[in-house]
C-alpha positions as CSV (number, residue, x, y, z in Angstrom):
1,X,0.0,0.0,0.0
2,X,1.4,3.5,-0.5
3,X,1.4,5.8,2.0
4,X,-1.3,4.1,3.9
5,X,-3.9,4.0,0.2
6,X,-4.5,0.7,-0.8
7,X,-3.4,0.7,-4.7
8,X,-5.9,-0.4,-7.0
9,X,-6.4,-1.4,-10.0
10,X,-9.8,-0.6,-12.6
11,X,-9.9,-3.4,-15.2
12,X,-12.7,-2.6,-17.8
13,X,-14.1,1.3,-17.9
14,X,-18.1,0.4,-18.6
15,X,-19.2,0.2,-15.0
16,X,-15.9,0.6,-14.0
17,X,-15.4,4.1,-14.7
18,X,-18.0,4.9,-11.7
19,X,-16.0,2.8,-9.4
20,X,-12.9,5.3,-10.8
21,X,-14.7,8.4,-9.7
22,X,-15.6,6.8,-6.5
23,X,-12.4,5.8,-5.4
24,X,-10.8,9.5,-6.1
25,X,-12.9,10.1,-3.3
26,X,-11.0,8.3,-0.5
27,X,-8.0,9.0,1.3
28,X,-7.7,5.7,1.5
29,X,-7.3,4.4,-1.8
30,X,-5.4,5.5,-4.8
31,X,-6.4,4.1,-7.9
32,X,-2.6,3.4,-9.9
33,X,-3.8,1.5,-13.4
34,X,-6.2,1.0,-15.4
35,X,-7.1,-1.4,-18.5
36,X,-9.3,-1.4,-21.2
37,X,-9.0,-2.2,-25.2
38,X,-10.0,0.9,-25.9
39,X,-7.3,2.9,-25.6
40,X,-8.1,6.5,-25.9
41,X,-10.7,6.2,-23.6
42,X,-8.6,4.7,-20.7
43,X,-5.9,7.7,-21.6
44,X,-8.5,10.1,-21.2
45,X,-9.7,8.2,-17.9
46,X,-6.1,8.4,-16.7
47,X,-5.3,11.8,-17.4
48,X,-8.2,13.4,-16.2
49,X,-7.8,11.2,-12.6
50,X,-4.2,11.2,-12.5
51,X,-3.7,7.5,-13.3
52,X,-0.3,6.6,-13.3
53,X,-0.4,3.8,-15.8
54,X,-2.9,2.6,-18.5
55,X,-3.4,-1.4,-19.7
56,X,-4.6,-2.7,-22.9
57,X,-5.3,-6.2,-21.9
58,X,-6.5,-6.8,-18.1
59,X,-3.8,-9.7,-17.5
60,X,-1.0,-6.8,-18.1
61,X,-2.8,-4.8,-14.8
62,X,-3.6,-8.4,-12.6
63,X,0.3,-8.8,-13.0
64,X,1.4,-5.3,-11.9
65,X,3.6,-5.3,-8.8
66,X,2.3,-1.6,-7.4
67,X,-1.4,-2.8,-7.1
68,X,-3.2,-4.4,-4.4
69,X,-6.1,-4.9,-5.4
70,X,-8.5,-5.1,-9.2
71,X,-11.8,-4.2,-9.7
72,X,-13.1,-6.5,-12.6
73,X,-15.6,-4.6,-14.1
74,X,-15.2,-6.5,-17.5
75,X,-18.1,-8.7,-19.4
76,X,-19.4,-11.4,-17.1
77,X,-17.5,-14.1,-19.2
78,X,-13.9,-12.8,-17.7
79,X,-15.0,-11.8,-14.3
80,X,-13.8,-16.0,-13.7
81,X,-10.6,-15.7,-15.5
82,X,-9.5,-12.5,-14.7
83,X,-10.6,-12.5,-10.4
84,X,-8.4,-16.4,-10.1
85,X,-5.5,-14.3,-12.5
86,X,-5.5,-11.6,-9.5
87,X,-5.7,-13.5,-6.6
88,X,-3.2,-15.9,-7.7
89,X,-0.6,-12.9,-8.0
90,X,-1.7,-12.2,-4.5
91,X,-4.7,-9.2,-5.5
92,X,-7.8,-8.2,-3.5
93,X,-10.5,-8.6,-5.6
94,X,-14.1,-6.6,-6.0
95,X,-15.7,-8.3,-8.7
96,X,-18.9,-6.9,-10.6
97,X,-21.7,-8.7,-10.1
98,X,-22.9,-11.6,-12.1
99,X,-19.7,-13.5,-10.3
100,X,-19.2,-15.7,-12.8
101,X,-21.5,-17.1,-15.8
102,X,-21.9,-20.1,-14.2
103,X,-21.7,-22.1,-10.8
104,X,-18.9,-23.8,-11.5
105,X,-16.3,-20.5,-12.5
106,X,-18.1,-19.1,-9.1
107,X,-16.7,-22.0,-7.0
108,X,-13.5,-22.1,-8.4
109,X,-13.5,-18.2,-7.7
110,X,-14.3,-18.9,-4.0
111,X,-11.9,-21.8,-4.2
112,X,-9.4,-19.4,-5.0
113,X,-9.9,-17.3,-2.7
114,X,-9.8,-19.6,0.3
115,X,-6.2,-21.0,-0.9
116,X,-4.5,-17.1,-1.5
117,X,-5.9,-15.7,1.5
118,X,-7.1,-12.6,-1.0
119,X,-10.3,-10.9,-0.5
120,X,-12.6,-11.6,-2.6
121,X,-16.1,-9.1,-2.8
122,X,-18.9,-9.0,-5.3
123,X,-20.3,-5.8,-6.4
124,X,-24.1,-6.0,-4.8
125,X,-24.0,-2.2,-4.8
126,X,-28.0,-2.1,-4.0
127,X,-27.3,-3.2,-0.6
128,X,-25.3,-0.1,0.3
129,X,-28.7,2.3,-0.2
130,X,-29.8,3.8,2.4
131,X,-33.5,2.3,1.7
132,X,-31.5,-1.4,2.0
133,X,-29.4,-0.4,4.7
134,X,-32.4,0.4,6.8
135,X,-34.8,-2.8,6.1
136,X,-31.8,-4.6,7.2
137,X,-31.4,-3.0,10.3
138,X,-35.1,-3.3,11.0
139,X,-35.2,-7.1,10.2
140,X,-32.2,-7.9,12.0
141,X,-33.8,-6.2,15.1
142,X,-36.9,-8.0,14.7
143,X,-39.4,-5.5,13.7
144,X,-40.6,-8.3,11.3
145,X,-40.6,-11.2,13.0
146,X,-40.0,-14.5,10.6
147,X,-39.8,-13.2,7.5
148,X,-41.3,-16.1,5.3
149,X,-42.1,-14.2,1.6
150,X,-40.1,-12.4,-0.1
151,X,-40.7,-10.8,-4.0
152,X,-37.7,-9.5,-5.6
153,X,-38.8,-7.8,-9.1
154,X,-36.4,-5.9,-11.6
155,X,-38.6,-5.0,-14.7
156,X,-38.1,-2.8,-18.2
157,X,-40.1,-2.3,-20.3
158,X,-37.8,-1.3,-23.2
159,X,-34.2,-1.5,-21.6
160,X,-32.1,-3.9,-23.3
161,X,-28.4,-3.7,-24.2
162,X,-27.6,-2.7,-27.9
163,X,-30.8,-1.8,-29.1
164,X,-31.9,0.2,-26.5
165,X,-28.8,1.0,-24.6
166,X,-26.4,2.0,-27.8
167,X,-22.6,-0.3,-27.5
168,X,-21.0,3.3,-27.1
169,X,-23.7,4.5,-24.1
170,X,-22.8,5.6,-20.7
171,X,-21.9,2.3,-19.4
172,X,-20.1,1.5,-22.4
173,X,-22.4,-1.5,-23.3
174,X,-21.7,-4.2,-26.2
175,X,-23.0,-6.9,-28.4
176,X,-21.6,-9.1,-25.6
177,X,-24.8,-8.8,-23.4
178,X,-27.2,-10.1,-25.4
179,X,-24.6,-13.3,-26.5
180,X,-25.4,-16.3,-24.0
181,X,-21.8,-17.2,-23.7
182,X,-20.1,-14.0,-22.8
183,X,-23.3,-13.1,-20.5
184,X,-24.6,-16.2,-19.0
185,X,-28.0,-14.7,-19.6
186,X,-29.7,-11.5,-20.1
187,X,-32.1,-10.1,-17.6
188,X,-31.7,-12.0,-14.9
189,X,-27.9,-12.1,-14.6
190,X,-28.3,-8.2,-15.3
191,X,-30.5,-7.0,-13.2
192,X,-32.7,-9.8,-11.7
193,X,-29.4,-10.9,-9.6
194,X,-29.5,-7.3,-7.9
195,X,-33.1,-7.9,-6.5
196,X,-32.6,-11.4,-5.2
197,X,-29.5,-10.7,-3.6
198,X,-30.7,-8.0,-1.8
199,X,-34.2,-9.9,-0.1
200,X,-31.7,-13.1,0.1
201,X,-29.6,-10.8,2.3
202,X,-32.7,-9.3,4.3
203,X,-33.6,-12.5,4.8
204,X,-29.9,-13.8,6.1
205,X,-29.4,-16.1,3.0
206,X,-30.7,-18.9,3.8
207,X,-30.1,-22.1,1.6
208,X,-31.8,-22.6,-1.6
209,X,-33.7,-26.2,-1.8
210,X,-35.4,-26.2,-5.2
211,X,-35.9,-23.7,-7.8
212,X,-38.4,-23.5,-10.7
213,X,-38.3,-20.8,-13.3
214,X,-39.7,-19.9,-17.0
215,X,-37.8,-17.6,-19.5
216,X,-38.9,-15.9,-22.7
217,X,-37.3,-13.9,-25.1
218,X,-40.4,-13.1,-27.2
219,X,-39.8,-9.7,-27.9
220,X,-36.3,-9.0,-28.5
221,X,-36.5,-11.9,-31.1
222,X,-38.2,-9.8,-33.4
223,X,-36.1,-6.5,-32.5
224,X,-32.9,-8.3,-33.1
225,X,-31.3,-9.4,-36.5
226,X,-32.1,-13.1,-37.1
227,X,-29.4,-15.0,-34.5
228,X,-28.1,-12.0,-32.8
229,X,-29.9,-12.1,-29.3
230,X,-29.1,-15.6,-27.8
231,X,-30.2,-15.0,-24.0
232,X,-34.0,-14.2,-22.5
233,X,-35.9,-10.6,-22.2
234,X,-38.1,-11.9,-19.3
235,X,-37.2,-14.8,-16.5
236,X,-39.8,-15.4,-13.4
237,X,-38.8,-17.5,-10.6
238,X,-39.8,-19.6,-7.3
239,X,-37.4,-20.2,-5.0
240,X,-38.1,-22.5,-2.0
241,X,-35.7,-22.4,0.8
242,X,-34.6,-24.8,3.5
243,X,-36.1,-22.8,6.5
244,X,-39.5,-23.2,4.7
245,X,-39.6,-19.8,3.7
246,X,-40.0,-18.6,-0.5
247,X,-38.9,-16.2,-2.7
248,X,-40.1,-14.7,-6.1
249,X,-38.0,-13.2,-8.5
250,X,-39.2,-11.7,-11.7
251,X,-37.0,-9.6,-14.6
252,X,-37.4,-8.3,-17.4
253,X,-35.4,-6.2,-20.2
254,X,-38.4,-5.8,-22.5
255,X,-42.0,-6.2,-21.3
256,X,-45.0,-4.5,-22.1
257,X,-45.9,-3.5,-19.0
258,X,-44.8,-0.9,-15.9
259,X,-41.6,-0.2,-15.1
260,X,-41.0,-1.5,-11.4
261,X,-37.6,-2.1,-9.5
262,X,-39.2,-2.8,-6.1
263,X,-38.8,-5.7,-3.3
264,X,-41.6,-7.0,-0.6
265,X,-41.1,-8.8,2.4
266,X,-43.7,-10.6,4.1
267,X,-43.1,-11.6,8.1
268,X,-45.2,-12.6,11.3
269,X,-44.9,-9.1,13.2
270,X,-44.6,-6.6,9.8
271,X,-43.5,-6.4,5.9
272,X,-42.6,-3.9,4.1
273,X,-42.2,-2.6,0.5
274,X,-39.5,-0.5,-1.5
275,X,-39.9,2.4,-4.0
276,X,-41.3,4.1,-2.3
277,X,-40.1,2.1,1.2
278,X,-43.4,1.5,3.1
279,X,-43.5,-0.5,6.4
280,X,-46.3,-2.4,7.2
281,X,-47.0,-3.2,11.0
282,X,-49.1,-3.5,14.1
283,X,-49.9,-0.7,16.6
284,X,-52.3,-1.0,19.4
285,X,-54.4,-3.3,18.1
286,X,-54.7,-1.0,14.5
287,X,-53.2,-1.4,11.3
288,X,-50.3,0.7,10.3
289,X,-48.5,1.9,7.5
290,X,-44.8,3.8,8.0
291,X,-43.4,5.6,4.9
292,X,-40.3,7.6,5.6
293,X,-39.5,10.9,3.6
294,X,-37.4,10.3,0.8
295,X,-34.9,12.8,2.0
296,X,-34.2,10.8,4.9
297,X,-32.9,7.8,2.5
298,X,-30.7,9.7,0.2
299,X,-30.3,8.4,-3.1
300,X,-27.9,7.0,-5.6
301,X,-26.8,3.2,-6.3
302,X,-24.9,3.2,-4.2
303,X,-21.2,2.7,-5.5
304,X,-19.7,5.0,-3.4
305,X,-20.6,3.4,0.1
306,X,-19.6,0.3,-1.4
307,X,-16.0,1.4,-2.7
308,X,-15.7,2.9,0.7
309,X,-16.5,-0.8,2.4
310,X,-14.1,-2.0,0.2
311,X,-11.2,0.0,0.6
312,X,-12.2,0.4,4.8
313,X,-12.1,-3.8,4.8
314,X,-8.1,-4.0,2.9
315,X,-7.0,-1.0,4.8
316,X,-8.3,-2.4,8.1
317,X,-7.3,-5.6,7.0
318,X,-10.9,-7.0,8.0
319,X,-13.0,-9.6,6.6
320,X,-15.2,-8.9,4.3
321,X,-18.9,-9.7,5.2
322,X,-21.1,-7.8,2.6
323,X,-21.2,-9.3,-1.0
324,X,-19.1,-12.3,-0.1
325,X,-17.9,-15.0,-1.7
326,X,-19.8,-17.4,-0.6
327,X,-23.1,-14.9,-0.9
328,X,-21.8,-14.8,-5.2
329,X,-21.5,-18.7,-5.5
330,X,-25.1,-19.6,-3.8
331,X,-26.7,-16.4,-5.6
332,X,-24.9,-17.5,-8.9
333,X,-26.3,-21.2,-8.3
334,X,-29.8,-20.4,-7.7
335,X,-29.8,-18.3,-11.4
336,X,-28.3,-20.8,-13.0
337,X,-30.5,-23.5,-11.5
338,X,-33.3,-21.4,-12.9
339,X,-32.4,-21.1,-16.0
340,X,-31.8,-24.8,-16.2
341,X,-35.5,-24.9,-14.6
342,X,-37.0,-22.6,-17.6
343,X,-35.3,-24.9,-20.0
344,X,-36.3,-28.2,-18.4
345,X,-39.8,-27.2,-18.2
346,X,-39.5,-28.4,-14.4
347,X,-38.8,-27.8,-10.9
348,X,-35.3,-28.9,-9.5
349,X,-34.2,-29.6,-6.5
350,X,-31.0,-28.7,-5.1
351,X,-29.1,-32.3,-5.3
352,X,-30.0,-31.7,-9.4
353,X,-28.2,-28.8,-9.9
354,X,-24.8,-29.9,-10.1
């Protein structure tokens, strides 16, 4: 570390460009190099954050002596290849979430991080909101009682990468998200996985027993050229769980209907609802709803209080216990266990997922 910063590394300036700009804000860390093909881009990056040194390819940056730790914020095929390539030169990793495109990269990532002794984070960014941070601090104390429903939905209604969201957008999106074997799958490794993460965490993340699930790709079919869009625009999914409790989890990219990023939690003393946050409870013997003022949640996604929990956890040299390893594999299982599900036309239990 110099002078006290931890060193990092950025590998892959889509979403990683907001994990640059987050980072410059901490005394703590000091972000040293950067890779990304496209090389004007990263030079700009560099130059206008004072980035010492600038990659092409992300193996040149997981091998650099002066940092400590990567962010992989490249398309969900390398996240495997390039997190193992860091932590095997002895590199902290936080990786962007989907872990890995399927179970099997994510256990070898967890693997991997259990023989280095690196740290090894996923990106669940939505539980560092203020709105997440507070239902977990209210279930943990109780105010729900058993929680034994939870809904976890992520819906567009015309949001899909490429055709919506041009390859030269704000996040830098390609071709690569719509292609099943550089993204694992569409919707619900995109932006289904943020949802379910976050009620599996409210809910302590208790073991998945069986799965059952249904995908379509209906509509982006016929916005696509012929061959082009290989992964689903919609996935649904029930989710039993081994304290008897269940969870739904719907996504969509393109879906003619509202557009709703909003979880639910059922318990025995009180639920409660996001966007807007609403709790639902008991109060002398009447029925009462709580909605905070949105001013006293903030906003954002985000990023910056999970940077900041990042860097805290390598300069402290503390474990890290938010978006762990072990959270990314059993998330990463589940999703793939339902897409398996959709394609099976079945329910699977957990001894049948492999």
């Amino acid at each position: 570390m110099a002078n006290g910063a931890v060193r990092i590394g950025i590998a892959g300036l889509g979403i990683g460009r907001y994990h640059l700009e987050c980072f410059s804000k901490n005394e703590k860390a000091k972000v040293v190099a950067l890779a990304d093909p496209d090389q004007p881009l990263a030079k700009n990056f560099a130059q206008k954050y004072d980035v010492a040194r600038v990659y092409e390819d992300y193996s040149q940056l997981t091998t650099d002596a002066d940092v400590d730790a990567v962010v992989v914020a490249l398309p969900n095929f390398l996240h495997h290849t390039a997190s193992i390539a860091a932590m095997r030169a002895g590199k902290h990793v936080l990786c962007e979430k989907p872990m890995a495109i399927s179970a099997a990269a994510a256990e070898e990532m967890t693997k991997t991080a259990a023989e280095t002794g690196c740290k090894l984070m996923v990106a669940f960014s939505g539980r560092f909101k203020d709105e997440a941070r507070f239902l977990k601090r209210a279930v943990d104390d109780g105010q729900f009682g058993d929680i034994y429903y939870a809904k976890a939905v992520a819906l567009r209604r015309r949001g899909t990468p490429q055709i919506d969201f041009p390859p030269t957008g704000d996040l830098g999106r390609g071709h690569w998200f719509v292609e099943k074997d550089k993204a694992g799958s569409g919707a619900l490794f995109d932006i289904g996985v943020h949802v379910l993460d976050s009620v599996l965490w409210f809910m302590g993340y208790p073991r998945a027993v069986s799965v059952s699930g249904s995908a379509y790709d209906l509509i982006n079919q016929n916005r696509f050229p012929k061959g082009e869009f290989s992964v689903e625009d919609m996935a649904i999914g029930f989710i039993r769980l081994e304290n008897g409790a269940t969870v739904t989890v719907e996504s969509s990219w393109a879906a003619n209907n509202e557009e709703l990023w909003q979880m639910k939690l059922f318990g025995t003393k009180g639920g409660a609802k996001t966007a807007p946050l609403t709790i639902y409870t008991e109060s002398h013997g009447k029925l009462v709803d709580i909605t905070p003022p949105p001013e006293a949640l903030g906003k954002g996604w985000g990023y910056q209080e999970e940077d900041d929990y990042f860097a805290e956890c390598l300069a402290a040299d503390r474990p890290i216990e938010i978006g762990t390893a072990e959270e990314g594999l059993e998330i990463t299982r589940i999703l793939s266990a339902l897409l398996r599900s959709a394609a099976e036309g079945r329910e699977l239990k957990r001894e049948e997922w492999g």
